[in-house]
C-alpha positions in Angstrom: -56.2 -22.2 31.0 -53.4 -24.7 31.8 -52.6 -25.2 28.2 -52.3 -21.7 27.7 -50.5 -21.2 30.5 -47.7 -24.1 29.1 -47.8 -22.4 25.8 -46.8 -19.1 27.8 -44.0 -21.2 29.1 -42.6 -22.6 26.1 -42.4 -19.2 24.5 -41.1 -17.8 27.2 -38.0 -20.2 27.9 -37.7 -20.6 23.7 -37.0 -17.1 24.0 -34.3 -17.3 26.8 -32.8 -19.8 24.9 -33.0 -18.6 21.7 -30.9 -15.1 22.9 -28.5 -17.0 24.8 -27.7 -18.8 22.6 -27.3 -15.7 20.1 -25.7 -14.3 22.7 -23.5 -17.3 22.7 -23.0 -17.1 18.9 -21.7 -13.2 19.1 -19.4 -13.7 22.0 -18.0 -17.0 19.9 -18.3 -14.4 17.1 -16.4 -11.7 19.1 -13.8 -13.8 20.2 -12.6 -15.2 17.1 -12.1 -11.9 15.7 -8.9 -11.5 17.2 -6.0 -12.8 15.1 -2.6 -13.3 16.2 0.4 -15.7 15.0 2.8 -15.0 18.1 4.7 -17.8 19.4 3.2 -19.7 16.6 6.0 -19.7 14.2 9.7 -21.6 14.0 10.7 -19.3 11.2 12.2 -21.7 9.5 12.3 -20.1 5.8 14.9 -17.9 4.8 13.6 -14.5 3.4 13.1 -14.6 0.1 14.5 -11.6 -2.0 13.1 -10.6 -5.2 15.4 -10.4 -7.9 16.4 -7.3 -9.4 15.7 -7.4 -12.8 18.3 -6.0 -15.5 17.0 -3.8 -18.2 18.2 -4.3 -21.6 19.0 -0.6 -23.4 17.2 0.3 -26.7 18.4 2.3 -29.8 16.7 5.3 -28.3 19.0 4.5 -25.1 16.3 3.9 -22.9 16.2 1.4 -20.5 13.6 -1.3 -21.0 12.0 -4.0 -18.5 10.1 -6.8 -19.5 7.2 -7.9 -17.5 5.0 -10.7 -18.3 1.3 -11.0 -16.2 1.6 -14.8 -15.0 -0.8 -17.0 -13.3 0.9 -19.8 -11.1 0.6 -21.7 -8.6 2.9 -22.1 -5.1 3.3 -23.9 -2.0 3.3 -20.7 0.7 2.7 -23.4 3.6 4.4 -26.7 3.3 2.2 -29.2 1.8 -0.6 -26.8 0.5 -0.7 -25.6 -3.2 -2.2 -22.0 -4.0 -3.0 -21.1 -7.2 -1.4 -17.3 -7.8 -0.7 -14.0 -9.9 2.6 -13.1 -10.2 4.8 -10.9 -13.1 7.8 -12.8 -14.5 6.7 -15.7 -12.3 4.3 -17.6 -10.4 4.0 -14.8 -7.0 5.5 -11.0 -6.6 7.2 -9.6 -9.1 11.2 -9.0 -9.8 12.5 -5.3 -8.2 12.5 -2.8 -11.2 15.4 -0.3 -10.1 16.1 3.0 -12.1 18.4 6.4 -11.7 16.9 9.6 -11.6 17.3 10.7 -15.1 16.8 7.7 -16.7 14.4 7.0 -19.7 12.5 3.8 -19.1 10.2 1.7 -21.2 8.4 -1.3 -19.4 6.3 -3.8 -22.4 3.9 -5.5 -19.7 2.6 -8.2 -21.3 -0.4 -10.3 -20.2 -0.3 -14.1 -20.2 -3.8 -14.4 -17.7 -7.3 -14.6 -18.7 -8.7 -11.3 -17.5 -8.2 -7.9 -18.2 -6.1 -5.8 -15.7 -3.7 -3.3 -15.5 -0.7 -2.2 -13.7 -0.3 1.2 -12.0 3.2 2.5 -10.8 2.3 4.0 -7.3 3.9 7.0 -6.1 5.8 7.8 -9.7 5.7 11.0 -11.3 4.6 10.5 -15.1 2.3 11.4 -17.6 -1.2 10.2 -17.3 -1.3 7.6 -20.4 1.2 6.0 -18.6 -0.2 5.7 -15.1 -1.3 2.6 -15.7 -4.8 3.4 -14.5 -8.1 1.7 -15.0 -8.1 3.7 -18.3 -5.1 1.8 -19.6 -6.4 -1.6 -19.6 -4.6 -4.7 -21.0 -6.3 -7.1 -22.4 -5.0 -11.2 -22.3 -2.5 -11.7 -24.7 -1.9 -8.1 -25.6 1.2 -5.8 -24.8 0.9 -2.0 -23.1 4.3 0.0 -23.3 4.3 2.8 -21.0 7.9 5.0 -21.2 8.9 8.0 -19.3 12.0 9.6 -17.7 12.3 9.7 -14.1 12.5 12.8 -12.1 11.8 12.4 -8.6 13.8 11.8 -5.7 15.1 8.7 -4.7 12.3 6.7 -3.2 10.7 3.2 -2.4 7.9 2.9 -4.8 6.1 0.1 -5.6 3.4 -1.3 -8.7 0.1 -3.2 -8.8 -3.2 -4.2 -10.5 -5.5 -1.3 -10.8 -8.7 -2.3 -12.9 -11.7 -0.8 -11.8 -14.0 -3.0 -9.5 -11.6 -5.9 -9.4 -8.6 -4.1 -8.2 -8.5 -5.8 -4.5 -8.7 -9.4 -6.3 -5.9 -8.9 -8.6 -3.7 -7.1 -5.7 -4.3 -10.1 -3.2 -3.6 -12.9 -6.0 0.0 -11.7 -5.9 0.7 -9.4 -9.2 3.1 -6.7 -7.2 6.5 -5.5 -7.1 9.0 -2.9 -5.9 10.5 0.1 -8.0 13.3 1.4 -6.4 15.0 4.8 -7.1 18.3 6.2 -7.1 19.2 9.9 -7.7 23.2 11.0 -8.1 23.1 13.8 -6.0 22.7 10.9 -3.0 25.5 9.1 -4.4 28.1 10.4 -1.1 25.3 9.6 1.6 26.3 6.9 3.5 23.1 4.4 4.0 23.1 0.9 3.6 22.6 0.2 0.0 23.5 -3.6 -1.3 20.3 -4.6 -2.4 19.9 -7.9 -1.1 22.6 -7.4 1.9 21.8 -4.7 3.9 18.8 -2.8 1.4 16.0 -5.1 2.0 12.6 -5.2 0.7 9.8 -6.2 2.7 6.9 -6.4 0.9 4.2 -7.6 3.9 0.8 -9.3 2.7 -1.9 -11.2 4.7 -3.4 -14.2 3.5 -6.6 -16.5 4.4 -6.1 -19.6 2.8 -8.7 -22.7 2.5 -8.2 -26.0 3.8 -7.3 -27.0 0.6 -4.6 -24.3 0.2 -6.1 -21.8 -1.9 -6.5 -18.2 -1.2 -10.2 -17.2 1.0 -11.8 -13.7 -0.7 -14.1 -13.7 2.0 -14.8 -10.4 3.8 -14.9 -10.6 7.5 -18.7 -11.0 8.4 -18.7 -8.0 10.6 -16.3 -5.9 9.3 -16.3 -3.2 6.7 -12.5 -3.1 5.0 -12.8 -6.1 3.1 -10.4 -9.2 3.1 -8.4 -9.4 6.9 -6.5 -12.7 6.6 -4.8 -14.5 9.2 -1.3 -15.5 7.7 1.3 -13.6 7.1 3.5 -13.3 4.2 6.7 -11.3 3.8 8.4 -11.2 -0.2 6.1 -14.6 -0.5 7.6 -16.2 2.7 5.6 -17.7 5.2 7.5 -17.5 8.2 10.5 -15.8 7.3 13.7 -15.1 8.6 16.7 -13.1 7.5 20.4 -13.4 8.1 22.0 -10.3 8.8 25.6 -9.7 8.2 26.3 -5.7 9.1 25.7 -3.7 12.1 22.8 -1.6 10.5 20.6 -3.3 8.0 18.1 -0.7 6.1 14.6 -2.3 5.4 11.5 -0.8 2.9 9.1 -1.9 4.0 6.0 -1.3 1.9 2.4 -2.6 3.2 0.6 -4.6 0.1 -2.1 -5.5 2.0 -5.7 -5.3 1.0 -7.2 -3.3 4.0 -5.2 -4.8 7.0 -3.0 -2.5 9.0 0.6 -2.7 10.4 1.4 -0.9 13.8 5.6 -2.0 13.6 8.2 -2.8 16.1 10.7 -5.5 17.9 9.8 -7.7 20.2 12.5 -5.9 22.7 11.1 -2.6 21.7 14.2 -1.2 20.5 14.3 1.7 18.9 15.2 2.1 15.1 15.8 4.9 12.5 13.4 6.1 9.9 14.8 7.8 7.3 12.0 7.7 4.3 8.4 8.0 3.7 6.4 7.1 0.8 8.3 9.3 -1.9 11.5 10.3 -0.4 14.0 10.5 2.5 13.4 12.9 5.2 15.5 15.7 5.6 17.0 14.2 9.0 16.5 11.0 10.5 14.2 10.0 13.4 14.2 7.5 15.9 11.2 5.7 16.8 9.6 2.0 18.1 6.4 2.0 16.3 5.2 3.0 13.3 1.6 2.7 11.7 1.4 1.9 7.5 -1.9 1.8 6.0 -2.3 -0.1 3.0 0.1 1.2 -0.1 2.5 3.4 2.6 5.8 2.9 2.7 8.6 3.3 5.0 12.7 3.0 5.1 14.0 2.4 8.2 17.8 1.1 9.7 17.8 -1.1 12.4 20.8 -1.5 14.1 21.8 -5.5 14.9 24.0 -7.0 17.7 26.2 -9.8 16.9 24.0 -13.0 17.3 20.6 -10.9 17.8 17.4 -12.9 17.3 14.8 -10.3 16.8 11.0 -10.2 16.0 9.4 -7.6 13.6 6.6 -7.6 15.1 3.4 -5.8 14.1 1.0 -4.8 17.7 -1.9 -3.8 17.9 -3.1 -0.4 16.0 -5.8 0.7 18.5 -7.7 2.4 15.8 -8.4 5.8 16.5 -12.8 6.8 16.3 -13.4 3.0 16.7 -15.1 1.1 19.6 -14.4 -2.2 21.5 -16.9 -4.1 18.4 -15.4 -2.4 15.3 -11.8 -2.9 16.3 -12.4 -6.1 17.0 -13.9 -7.0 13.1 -11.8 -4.9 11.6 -8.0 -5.8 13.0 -7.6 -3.3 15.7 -6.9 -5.8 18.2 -4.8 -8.4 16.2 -0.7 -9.2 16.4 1.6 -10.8 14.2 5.1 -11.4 13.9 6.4 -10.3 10.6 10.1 -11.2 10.3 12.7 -12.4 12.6 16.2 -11.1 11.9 19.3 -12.9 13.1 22.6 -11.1 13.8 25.9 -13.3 12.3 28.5 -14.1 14.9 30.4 -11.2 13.4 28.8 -8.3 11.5 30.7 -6.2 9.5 31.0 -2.6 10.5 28.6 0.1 8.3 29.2 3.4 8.4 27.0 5.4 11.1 23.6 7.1 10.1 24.3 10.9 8.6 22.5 13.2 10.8 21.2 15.2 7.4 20.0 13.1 4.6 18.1 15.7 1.9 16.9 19.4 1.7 13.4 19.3 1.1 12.1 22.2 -0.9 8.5 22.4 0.8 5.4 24.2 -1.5 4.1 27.3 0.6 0.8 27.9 1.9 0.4 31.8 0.7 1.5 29.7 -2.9 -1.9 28.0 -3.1 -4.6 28.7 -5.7 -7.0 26.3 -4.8 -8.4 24.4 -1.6 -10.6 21.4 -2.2 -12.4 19.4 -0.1 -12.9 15.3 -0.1 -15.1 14.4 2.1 -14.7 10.2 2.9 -18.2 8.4 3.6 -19.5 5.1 3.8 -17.2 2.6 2.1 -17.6 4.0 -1.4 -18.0 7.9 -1.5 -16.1 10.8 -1.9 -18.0 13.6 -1.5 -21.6 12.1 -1.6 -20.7 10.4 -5.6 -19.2 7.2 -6.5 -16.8 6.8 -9.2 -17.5 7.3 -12.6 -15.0 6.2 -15.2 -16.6 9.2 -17.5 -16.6 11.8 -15.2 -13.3 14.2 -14.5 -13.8 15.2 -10.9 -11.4 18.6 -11.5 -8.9 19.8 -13.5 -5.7 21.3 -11.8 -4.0 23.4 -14.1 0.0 23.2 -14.4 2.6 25.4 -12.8 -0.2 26.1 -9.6 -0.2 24.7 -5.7 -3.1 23.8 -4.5 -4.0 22.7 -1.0 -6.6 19.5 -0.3 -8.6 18.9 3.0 -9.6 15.4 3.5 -12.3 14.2 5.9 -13.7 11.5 7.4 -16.8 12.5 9.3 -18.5 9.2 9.8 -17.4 6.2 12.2 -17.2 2.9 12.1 -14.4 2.6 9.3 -11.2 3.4 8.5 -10.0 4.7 5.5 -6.7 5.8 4.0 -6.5 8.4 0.8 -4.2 8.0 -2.2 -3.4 10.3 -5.2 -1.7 9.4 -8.2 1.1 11.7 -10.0 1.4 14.2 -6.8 3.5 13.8 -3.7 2.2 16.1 -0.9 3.3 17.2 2.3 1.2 17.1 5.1 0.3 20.4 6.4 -1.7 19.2 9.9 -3.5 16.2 11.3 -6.8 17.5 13.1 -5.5 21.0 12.9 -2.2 20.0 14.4 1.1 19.9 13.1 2.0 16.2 12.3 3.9 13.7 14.2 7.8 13.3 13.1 6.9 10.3 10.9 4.8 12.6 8.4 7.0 15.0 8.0 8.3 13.9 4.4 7.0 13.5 1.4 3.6 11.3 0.9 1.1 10.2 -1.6 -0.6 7.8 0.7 -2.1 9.5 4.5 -4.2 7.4 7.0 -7.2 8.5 7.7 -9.1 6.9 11.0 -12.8 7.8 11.9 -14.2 11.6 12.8 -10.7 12.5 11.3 -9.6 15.4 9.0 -6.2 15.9 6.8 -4.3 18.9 5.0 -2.0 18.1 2.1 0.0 20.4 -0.2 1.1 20.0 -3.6 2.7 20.9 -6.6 1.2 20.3 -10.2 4.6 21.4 -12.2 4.3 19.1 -15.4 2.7 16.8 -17.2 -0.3 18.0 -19.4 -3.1 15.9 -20.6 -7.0 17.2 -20.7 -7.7 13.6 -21.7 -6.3 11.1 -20.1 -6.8 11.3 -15.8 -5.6 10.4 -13.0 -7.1 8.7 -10.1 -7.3 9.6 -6.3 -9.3 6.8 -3.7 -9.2 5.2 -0.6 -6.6 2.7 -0.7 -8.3 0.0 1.2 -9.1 -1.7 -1.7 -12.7 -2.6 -1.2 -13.6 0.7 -0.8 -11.9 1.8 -3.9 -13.5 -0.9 -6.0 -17.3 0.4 -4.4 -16.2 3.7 -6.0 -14.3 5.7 -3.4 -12.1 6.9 -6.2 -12.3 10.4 -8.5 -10.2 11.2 -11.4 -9.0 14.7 -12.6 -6.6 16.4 -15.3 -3.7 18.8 -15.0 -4.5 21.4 -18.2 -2.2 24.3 -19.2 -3.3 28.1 -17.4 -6.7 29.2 -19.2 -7.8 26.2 -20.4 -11.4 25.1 -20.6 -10.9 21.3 -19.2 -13.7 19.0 -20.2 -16.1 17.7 -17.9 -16.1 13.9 -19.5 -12.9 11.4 -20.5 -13.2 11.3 -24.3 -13.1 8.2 -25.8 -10.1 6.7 -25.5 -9.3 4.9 -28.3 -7.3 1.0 -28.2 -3.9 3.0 -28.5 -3.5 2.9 -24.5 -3.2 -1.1 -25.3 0.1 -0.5 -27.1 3.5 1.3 -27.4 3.0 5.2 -26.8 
């Protein structure tokens, strides 16, 4: 009896200490969860700028960029080599800048040992040259998309976009800016030197190993994929930027994988936005924070004081739908300091903010011919089906306005949804009209747990039964699980097909 009575015992307090100790574990767990650089940094390295890169001009008179797929290597953190992605170079990419109007051809060659691809987010072209995961390129060959622009002027941006790989190409470091102009905004008065007071900021976090390469891990508890803990801003770790004018206009564009930014200043001033993802608004707005998902963009003017020493500062996003544990794993709680900007002894005086920046002709409700539904779930459904690369979702057909109703019913995630070739207004958030901040044009909308979206669009142009576009969650591990559909834009009574036809190896070279 006493023996059995010991054996009691020792299971007893082995089980006490086993879920203490697990306890223990999950409150260590819990704790280091919570990521945050402030105070941390000396910003010490001057913000680095991408170049803008000049186009030659063909016999056709288009304008042509050269882009060449690199792998590198570069020292982010002194002392610590990481090998990288980059076009043109080792990390980023050059800015590509064009004029509404123009005619562009971009030969994108690729000098790294996997196939890939590069997508132009938020432009408004034909489908062959979207730069999909249909229009892969293989190493050592050449794919020339070219198309003339006609779209507003906007902060745009390009990236890897092969299918199931997509978030480990993006984080390598193969991404850049395309910036566009229109001549009917010649007159408006905003900050436009590129490089002076028309800054890109293109903001990326990193997890790096000891040994200075990147970490693809996935937090163990969390469900968006790769959170790092290091931030980089144009490739600068720690960056800081001189600034030499009383208002300084920044795009800022989030190229992360899945993390978000909630943005501000450490003295919670106020600042300007004056652009969403596709275009300006019609009239700016002043705010002190302001959430980007992964792939949104925003142009905002700060205004600087002679000898200011601010922080852009990213605070925490508070995730809407998500409790204490899954905003915890999945960067609800975490802080960084992105940038700090320093005002010159003297700044030179810019010309104050116009009160009305564009007319925006909006589509109408009573216009629409179609509403579809996309219903988000799990980490890799839209609408109960993963992606298939052989399947065309829908077709739209040209010269219609449809209307598209997004949801999220489940919890425990956050998603965001893309769509390629369209920019869409938002029509209401929950059934309500939408905050300031959304009230331009998009192609990228957050989309937090239990939560529900109406966008609006045109489909004016661009024809092609057989080559589609894409639409996904742009938190990138989702989209490479297969939250992504494709469709086709077909001319009015059309029979579309229901399959992509074989694409032949044309899509590797000039069009």
């Amino acid at each position: 009896m006493l023996n059995y009575r010991k054996l009691i015992l020792f299971i007893t307090i082995t089980s006490v200490v086993v879920v203490l100790g697990g306890g223990g574990f999950m409150v260590w767990m819990f704790n280091e969860a919570k990521h945050s650089n402030l105070g941390e940094l000396t910003f010490e390295n001057p913000l680095a700028i991408p170049e803008l890169l000049e186009p030659t001009t063909d016999d056709q008179g288009r304008k042509v960029f050269d882009l060449t797929f690199t792998a590198g290597e570069i020292e982010f953190i002194e002392g610590q080599r990481t090998e990288t992605w980059g076009l043109n170079g080792p990390y980023l990419s050059p800015t590509l800048r064009a004029t509404r109007g123009d005619e562009v051809l971009i030969n994108v060659d690729n000098d790294v040992e996997e196939d890939t691809s590069l997508h132009w987010h938020g432009m408004h072209l034909p489908a062959a040259m979207d730069g999909g995961p249909h229009q892969m390129i293989e190493p050592g060959d050449t794919w020339s998309p070219t198309w003339t622009i006609n779209q507003p002027a906007a902060t745009l941006w390009f990236h890897p976009h092969p299918h199931g790989v997509t978030a480990e190409h993006v984080y390598r470091g193969a991404a850049g800016m395309f910036i566009l102009d229109d001549p009917d905004l010649e007159d408006l008065e905003l900050p436009d030197t590129y490089g002076v007071d028309d800054i890109p900021l293109i903001i990326q976090d990193k997890k790096f190993n000891n040994d200075g390469s990147l970490n693809f891990d996935k937090s163990i508890f969390g469900n968006v994929g790769i959170l790092g803990d290091e931030i980089l801003v144009n490739g600068t770790h720690g960056p800081s930027f001189e600034a030499t004018s009383s208002l300084v206009r920044f795009r800022v564009l989030n190229a992360s994988n899945a993390r978000l930014y909630n943005l501000g200043f450490n003295d919670n001033r106020s600042y300007t936005l004056i652009g969403t993802d596709t275009g300006l608004l019609e009239e700016p707005i002043y705010l002190n924070r302001l959430l980007l998902s992964p792939g949104e963009r925003a142009e905002i003017v700060v205004e600087i004081e002679p000898e200011d020493d601010l922080i852009l500062r990213s605070f925490e996003p508070n995730i809407n739908g998500l409790n204490f544990w899954e905003q915890r794993f999945n960067g609800g709680n975490d802080t960084f300091d992105i940038l700090t900007i320093r005002g010159n002894e003297q700044l030179v005086d810019s010309e104050p903010l116009p009160s009305k920046l564009v007319d925006i002709d909006w589509p109408e409700e009573t216009n629409a011919v179609h509403t579809r539904k996309f219903e988000l779930s799990g980490t890799g459904w839209i609408n109960n089906e993963p992606m298939d690369m052989n399947r065309i979702d829908f077709a739209a057909t040209k010269d219609t306005t449809e209307i598209w109703e997004i949801s999220h019913e489940g919890g425990g995630v956050y998603h965001n949804f893309h769509t390629h070739l369209i920019h869409f207004a938002i029509l209401d958030i929950d059934g309500k009209d939408p905050p300031e901040h959304l009230r331009g044009w998009k192609d990228t909308v957050f989309i937090p747990p239990t939560s529900s979206v109406r966008i609006i669009a045109r489909f004016e142009d661009y024809v092609d039964p057989e080559f589609p576009y894409m639409y996904h969650c742009h938190i990138l591990m989702h989209e490479d699980r297969g939250m992504m559909g494709q469709f086709v834009v077909v001319e009015p009574g059309t029979e579309p097909p229901s399959r992509v036809p074989e694409i032949d190896d044309h899509q590797h070279h000039n069009h």
